[in-house]
C-alpha positions in Angstrom: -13.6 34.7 -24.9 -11.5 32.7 -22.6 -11.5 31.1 -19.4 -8.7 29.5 -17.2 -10.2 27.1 -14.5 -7.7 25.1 -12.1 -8.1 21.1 -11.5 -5.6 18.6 -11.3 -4.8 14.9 -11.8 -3.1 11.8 -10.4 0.5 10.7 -11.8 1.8 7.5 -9.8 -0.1 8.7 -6.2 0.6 12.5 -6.0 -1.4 15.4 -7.7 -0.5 17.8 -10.7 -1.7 21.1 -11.4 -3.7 21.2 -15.0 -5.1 24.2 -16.0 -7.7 23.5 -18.2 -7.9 26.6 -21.1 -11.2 27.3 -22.8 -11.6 29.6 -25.9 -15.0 29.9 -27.2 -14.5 32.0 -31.0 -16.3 32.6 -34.1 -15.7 29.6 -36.6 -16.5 26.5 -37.9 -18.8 24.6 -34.9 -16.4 22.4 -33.7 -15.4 21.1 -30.1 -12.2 20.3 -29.6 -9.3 19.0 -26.4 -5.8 18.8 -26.7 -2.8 18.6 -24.2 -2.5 14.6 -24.1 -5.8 13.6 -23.4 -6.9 10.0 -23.3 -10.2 8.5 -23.8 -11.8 9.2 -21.1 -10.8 12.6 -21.5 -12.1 13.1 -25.1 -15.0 12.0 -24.6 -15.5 14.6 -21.9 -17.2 17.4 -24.8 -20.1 14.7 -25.2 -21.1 14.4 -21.8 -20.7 18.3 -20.9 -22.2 19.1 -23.9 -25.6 17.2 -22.6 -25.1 18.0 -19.4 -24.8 21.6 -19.9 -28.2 21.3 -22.1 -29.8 19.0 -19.8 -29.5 21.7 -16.4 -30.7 24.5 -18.6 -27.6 26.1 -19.9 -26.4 27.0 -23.2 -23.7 25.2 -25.3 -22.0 27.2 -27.9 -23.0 25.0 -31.1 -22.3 27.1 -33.5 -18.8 28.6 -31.6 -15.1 26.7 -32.3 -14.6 25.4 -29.1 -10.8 24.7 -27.8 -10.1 23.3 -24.8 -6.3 23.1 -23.9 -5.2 21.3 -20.8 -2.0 22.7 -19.3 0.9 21.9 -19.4 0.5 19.9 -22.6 3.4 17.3 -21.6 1.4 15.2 -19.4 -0.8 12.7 -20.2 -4.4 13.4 -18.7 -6.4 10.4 -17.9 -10.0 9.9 -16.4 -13.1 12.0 -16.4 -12.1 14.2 -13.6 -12.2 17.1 -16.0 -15.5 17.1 -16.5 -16.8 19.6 -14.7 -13.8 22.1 -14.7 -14.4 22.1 -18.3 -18.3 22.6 -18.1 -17.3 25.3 -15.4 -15.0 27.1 -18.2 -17.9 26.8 -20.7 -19.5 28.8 -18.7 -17.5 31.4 -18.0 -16.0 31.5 -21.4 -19.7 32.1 -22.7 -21.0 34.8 -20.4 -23.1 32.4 -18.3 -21.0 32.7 -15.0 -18.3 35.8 -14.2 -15.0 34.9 -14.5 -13.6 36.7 -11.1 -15.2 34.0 -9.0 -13.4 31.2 -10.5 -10.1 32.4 -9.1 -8.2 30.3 -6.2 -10.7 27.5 -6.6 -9.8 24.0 -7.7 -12.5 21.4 -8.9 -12.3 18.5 -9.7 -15.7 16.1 -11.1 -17.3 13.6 -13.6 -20.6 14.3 -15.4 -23.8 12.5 -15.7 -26.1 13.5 -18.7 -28.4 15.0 -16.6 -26.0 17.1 -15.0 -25.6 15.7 -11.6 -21.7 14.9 -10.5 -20.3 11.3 -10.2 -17.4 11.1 -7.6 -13.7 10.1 -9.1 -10.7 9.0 -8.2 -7.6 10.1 -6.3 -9.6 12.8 -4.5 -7.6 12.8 -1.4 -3.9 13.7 -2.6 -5.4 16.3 -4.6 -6.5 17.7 -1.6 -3.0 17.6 -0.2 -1.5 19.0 -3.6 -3.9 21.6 -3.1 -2.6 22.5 0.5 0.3 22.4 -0.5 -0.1 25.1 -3.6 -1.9 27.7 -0.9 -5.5 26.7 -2.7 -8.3 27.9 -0.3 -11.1 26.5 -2.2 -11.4 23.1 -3.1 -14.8 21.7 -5.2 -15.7 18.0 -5.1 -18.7 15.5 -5.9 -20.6 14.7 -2.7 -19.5 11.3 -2.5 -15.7 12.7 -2.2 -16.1 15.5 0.0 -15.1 13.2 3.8 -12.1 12.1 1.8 -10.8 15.6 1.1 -12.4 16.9 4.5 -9.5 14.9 6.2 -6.8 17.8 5.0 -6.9 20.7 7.1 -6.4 24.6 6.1 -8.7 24.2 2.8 -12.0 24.9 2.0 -14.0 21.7 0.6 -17.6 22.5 -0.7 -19.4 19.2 -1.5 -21.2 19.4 -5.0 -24.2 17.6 -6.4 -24.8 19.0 -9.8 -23.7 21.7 -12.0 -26.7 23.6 -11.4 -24.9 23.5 -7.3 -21.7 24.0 -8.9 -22.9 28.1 -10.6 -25.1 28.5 -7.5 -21.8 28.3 -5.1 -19.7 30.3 -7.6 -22.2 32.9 -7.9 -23.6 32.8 -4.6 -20.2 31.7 -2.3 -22.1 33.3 0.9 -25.0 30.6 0.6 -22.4 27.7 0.2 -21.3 25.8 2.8 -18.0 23.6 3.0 -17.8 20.3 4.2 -16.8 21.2 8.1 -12.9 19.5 9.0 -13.2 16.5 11.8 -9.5 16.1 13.2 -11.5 13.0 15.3 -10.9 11.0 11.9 -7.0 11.5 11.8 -7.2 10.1 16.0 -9.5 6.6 15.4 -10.2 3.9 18.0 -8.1 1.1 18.7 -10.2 -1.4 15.4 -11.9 -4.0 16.3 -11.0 -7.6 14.6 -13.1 -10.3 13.5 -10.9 -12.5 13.8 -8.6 -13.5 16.9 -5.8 -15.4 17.9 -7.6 -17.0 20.7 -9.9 -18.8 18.5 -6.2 -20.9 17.1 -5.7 -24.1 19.1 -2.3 -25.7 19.7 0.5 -24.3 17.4 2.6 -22.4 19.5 5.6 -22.1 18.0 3.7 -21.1 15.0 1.7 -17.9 17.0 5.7 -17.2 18.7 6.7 -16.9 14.8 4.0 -14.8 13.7 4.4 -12.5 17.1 7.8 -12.2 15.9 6.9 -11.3 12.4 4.4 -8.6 13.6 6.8 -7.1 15.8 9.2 -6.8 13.4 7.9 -6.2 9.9 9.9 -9.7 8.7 8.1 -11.9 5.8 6.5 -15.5 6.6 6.7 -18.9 4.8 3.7 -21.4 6.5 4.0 -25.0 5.0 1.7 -27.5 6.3 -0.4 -29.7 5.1 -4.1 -29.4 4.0 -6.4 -28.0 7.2 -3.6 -27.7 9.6 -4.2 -23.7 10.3 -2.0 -22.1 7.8 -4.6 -19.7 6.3 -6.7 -19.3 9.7 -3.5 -17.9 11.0 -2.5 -15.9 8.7 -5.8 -13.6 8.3 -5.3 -13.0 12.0 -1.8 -11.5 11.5 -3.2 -8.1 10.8 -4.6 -8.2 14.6 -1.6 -8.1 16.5 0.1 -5.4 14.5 0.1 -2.0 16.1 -1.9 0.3 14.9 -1.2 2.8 12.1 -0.1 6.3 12.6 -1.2 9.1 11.2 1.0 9.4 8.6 1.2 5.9 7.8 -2.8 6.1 7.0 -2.5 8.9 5.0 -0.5 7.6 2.8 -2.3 4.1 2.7 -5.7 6.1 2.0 -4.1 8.2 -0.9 -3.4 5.0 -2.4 -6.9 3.4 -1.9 -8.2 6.7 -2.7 -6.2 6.4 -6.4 -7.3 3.1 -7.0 -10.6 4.2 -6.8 -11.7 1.8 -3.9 -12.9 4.7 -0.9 -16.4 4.8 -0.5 -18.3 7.6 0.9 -18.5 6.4 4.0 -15.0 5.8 4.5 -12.8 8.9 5.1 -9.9 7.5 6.1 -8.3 3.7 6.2 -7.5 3.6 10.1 -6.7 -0.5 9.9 -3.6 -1.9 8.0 -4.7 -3.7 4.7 -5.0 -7.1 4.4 -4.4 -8.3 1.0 -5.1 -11.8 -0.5 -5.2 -12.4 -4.4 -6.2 -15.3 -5.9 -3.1 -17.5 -7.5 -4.5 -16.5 -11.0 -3.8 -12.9 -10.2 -1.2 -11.5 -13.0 1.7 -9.4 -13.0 0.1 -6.1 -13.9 -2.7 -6.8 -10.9 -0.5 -8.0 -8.1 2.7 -5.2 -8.6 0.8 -2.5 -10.9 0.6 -1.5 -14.2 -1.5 -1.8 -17.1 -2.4 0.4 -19.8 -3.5 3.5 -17.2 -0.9 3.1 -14.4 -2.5 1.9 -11.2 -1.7 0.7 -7.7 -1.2 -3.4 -7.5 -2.2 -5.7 -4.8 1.3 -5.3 -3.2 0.7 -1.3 -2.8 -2.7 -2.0 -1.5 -1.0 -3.7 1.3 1.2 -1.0 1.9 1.9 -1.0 5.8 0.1 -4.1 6.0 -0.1 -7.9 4.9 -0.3 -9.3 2.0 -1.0 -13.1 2.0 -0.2 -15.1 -1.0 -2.0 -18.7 -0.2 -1.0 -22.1 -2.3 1.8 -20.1 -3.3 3.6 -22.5 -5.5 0.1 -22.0 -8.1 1.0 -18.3 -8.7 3.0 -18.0 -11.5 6.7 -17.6 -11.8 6.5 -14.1 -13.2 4.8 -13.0 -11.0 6.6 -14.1 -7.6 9.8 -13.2 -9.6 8.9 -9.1 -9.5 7.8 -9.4 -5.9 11.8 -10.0 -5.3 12.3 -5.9 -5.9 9.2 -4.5 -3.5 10.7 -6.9 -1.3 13.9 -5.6 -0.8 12.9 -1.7 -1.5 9.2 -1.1 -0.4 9.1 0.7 -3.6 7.1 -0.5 -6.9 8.8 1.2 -10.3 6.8 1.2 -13.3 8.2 2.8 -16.0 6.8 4.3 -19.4 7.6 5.8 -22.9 6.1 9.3 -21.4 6.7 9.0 -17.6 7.6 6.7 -14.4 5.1 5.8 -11.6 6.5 5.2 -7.9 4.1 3.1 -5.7 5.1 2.6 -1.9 4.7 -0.9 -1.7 6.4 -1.7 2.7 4.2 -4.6 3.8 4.9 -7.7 5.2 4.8 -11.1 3.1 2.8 -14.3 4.7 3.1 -17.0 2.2 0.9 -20.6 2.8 1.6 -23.8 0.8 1.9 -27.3 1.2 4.9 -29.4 0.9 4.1 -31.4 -2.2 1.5 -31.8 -4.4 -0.9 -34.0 -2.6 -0.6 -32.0 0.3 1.0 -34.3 2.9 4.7 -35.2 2.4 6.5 -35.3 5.8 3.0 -35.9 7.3 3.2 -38.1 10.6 -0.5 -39.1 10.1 -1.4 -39.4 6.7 1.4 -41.0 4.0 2.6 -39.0 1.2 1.5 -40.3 -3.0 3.7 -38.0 -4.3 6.8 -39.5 -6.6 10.5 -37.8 -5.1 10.6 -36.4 -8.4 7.6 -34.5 -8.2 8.0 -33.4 -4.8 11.1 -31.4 -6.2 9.2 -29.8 -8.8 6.6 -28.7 -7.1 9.2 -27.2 -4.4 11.1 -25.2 -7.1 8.0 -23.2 -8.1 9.8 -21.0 -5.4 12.7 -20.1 -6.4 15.9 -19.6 -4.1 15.9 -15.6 -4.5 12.4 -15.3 -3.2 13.1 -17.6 -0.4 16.3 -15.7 0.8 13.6 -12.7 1.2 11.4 -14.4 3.6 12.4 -14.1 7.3 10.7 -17.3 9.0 10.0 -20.2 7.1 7.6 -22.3 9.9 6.3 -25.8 9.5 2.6 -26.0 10.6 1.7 -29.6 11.3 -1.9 -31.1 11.7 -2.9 -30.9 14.9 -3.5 -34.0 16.6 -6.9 -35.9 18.2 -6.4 -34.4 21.6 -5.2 -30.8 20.6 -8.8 -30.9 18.4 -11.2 -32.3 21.3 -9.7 -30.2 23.9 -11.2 -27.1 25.2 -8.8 -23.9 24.2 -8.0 -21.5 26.0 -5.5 -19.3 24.2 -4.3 -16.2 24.1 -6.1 -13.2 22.5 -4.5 -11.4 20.1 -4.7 -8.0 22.4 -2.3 -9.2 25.1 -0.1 -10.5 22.2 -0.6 -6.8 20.0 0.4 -5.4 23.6 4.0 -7.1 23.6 4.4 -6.4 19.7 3.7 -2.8 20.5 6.0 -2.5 23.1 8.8 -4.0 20.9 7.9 -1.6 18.1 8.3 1.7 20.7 11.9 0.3 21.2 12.3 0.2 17.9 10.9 3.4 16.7 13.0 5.0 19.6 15.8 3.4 18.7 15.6 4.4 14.9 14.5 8.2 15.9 18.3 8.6 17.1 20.5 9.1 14.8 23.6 6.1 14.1 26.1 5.8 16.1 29.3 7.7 15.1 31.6 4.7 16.7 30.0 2.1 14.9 32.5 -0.2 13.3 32.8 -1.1 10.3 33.7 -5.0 9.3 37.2 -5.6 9.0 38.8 -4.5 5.6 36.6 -2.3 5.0 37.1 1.4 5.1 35.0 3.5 6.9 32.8 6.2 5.1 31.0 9.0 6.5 27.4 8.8 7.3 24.7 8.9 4.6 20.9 10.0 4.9 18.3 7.3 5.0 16.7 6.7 1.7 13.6 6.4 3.5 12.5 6.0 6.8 12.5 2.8 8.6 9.7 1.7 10.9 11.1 -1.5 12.0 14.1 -4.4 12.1 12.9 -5.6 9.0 14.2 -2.2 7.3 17.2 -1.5 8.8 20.0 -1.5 6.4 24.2 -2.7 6.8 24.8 0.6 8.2 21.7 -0.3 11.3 22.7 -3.9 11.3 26.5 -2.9 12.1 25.1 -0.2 15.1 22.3 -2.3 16.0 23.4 -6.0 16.3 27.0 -6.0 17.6 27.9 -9.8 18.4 29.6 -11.4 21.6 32.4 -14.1 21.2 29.9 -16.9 21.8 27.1 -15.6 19.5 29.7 -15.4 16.6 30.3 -18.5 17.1 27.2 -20.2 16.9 26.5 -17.9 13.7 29.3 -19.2 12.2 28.1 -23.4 12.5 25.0 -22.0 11.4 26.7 -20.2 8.4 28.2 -23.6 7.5 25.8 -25.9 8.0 22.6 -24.0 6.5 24.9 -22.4 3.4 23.3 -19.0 4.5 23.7 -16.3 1.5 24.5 -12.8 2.3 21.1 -11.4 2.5 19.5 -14.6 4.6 22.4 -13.7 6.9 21.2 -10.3 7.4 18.1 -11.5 7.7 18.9 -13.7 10.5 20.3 -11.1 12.6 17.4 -8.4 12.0 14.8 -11.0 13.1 17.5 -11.7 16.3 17.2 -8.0 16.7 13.4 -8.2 16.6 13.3 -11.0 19.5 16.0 -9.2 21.7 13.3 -6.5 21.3 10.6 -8.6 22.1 12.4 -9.8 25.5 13.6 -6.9 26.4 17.0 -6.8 25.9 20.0 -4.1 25.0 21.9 -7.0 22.9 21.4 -9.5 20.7 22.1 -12.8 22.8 22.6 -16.4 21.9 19.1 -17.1 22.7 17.8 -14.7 20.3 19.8 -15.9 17.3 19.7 -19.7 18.1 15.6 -19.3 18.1 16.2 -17.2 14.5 18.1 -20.1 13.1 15.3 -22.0 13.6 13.4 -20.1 11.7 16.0 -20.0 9.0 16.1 -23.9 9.0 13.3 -25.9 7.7 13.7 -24.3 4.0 16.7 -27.0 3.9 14.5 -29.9 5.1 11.9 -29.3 2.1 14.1 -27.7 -0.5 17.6 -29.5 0.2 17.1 -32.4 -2.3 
């Protein structure tokens, strides 16, 4: 007899329909999968062989068993399948009726004894399942408030397999885990950590309200104990808060990677990231021999922080250059391609030698010239043309330490980044201008669509820079000293003017000023007083 049971699984961060076909016919006892299954997968007959046995239902030992999972040209990984298959079993043997098994979806790992273990990647299968018109959708327990966040499907929360035949059998009895639309509208989150616990450095908070207003990376250097980390974990504080959308797709990563616990539903907080400088390639971008998220998707719409950065290794800052500039992560393979969003915002840390204090005003530097340089050139040129605002953060001196603070909290500072971020998303909700210029030379072409949608100055493109930053007389003027002076490239130019665009935002105003770009050269400048030679 067969049986045709519907489940799916996880390719890069969206869901796949797999159909999972099992014949049970006369023939030498054997149990056997195919359609490009992987370990995990395979091994999949042992445990619902025992689990079956185990909640007092029959396996078919002396049947052939095939199980095909279709299609057979994509690779299945995980033991997701489990119970779909132990499901199939029993229709395929007579032990449940077939007809109940249409329309649903299920998706769940065995134990031996039969119960269900929760899996992976639950939450965009609950979207791909929307989106396919499924009305029933079975999950392990522990999985059932992360699917309960999609709307217009049906998710029943299963224990065991013995709960599993009871709510195909018995569908009037079983109950589905009831949708709360309250989880897609959270509270404003409450932070540990605040900006009003920071004394003195207030150029260094004006940089980093900048940063957050904008989406634009961040280079700290300082010496040892002069804030840099303390700072940057309380970035995350004065960004706006995520939208809807934007935590749906951060959850659907977190839910792929496995890291969503039953309590948590849905990730209503942007990510804070902070490997380790051991961390390697495949960990901090993705990868690995199963394809999954890296650190830099984890901190998708967020902040990663990379502390002593000149200890990571060159590979690895090398492939942050492309998520960098396309908020995308490619990993390709012999048998398919993974895309990982990867949009967050960069806050780098490290000190300006090797000891810790060269340029130091209280404490001389031991470091050799020599050295100095090659501890500088750890971070290469490329990467440093892709961060916004390189700011020096200097020890703070005897008084700053003894007197009592009294600084600014990071909600009345969240409050003027949120306000800049309205103009912005207003501003990028219209579409360009149809009389913007372009440079001289260069022939105009007609408008293209966004590859993908920007959020904030830190995204736009030429085409935004050219509608959104025209230039004055005077402010082309100062751009140009600053152009021969710093020996800006291209892209730090561009740079430049986005994080202009970003303080013209922040005050306020319409156009870009000399104001606004004379404090972003500043922030474009102290690369050359470390890194010049």
């Amino acid at each position: 007899m067969l049986a045709r049971v519907l489940s799916s699984t996880i390719l890069g961060i969206d869901a796949h329909e797999i159909y999972v076909e099992v014949d049970v016919s006369p023939g030498m006892p054997s149990t056997t999968i195919v359609g490009l299954p992987d370990t995990a997968v395979n091994e999949s007959k042992e445990r619902v062989r025992t689990a079956l046995k185990n909640s007092g239902f029959q396996f078919p030992y002396d049947k052939r068993v095939t199980i095909n999972l279709a299609p057979a040209d994509i690779r299945k990984t995980g033991p997701s399948f489990d119970l779909p298959i132990a499901v199939g079993l029993l229709v395929a043997t007579g032990q449940l009726p077939a007809d109940h098994i249409e329309g649903a979806q299920i998706v769940g790992e065995l134990s031996l004894d039969g119960n269900v273990r929760p899996v992976s990647g639950v939450l965009p299968i609950a979207i791909g399942a929307r989106a396919h018109g499924r009305k029933r959708f079975y999950v392990p327990k522990e999985n059932a408030r992360e699917a309960a966040v999609v709307a217009d499907i049906a998710v029943y929360p299963i224990g065991s397999l013995h709960e599993m035949a009871l709510a195909l059998t018995m569908p009037e009895r079983a109950a589905p885990m009831p949708y709360d639309p309250t989880l897609l509208h959270p509270d404003t989150p409450q932070f540990i950590h605040d900006f009003a616990d920071v004394k003195g450095h207030g150029h260094v908070k004006r940089a980093l309200e900048v940063a957050a207003a904008g989406g634009h990376n961040v280079l700290l250097i300082g010496p040892p104990g002069s804030g840099k980390t303390m700072m940057a974990r309380r970035l995350p504080s004065i960004l706006p808060p995520l939208s809807v959308d934007e935590a749906l797709e951060v959850t659907k990563l977190y839910s792929v990677a496995g890291l969503l616990t039953a309590e948590l539903a849905l990730i209503n907080t942007r990510p804070f990231r902070s490997p380790h400088h051991t961390v390697s390639t495949a960990a901090l971008v993705g990868g690995g021999t199963i394809p999954r998220p890296g650190e830099v998707s984890l901190a998708h719409h967020g902040v990663l922080f990379l502390d002593e950065l000149p200890e990571f290794a060159r590979d690895a800052l090398e492939v942050l250059r492309q998520p960098l500039e396309d908020g995308v992560v490619q990993i390709s393979r012999v048998n398919a391609s993974y895309a990982y969003p990867a949009d967050f915002t960069l806050v780098a840390a490290m000190n300006p030698c090797p000891c810790g204090y060269f340029g130091d005003i209280f404490r001389q530097c031991t470091c050799q010239p020599s050295s100095v340089q090659k501890y500088l050139k750890r971070v290469s040129g490329p990467l440093l043309d892709r961060i916004d605002l390189h700011v020096e953060v200097p020890r703070l001196s005897e008084e700053e330490l003894l007197t009592a603070h009294t600084g600014e909290t990071s909600e009345a500072i969240r409050e003027r980044v949120c306000r800049a971020r309205r103009i912005q998303s207003q501003r990028f909700a219209q579409p360009l201008p149809q009389n913007a210029k372009p440079p001289s030379g260069e022939k105009a072409t007609p408008p293209e669509p966004p590859t993908r949608r920007i959020y904030c100055n830190a995204q736009m493109g030429p085409r935004e820079l050219r509608a959104y930053c025209p230039l004055r007389p005077e402010v082309k003027t100062l751009l140009r000293a600053a152009i021969q002076q710093l020996g800006l490239s291209a892209r730090a130019y561009d740079r430049l003017l986005k994080v202009a665009r970003t303080i013209a935002d922040l005050c306020g105003s319409e156009e870009v000023q000399t104001a606004h770009v004379a404090e972003a050269i500043q922030y474009r400048s102290l690369d050359r007083k470390f890194w010049s030679g």
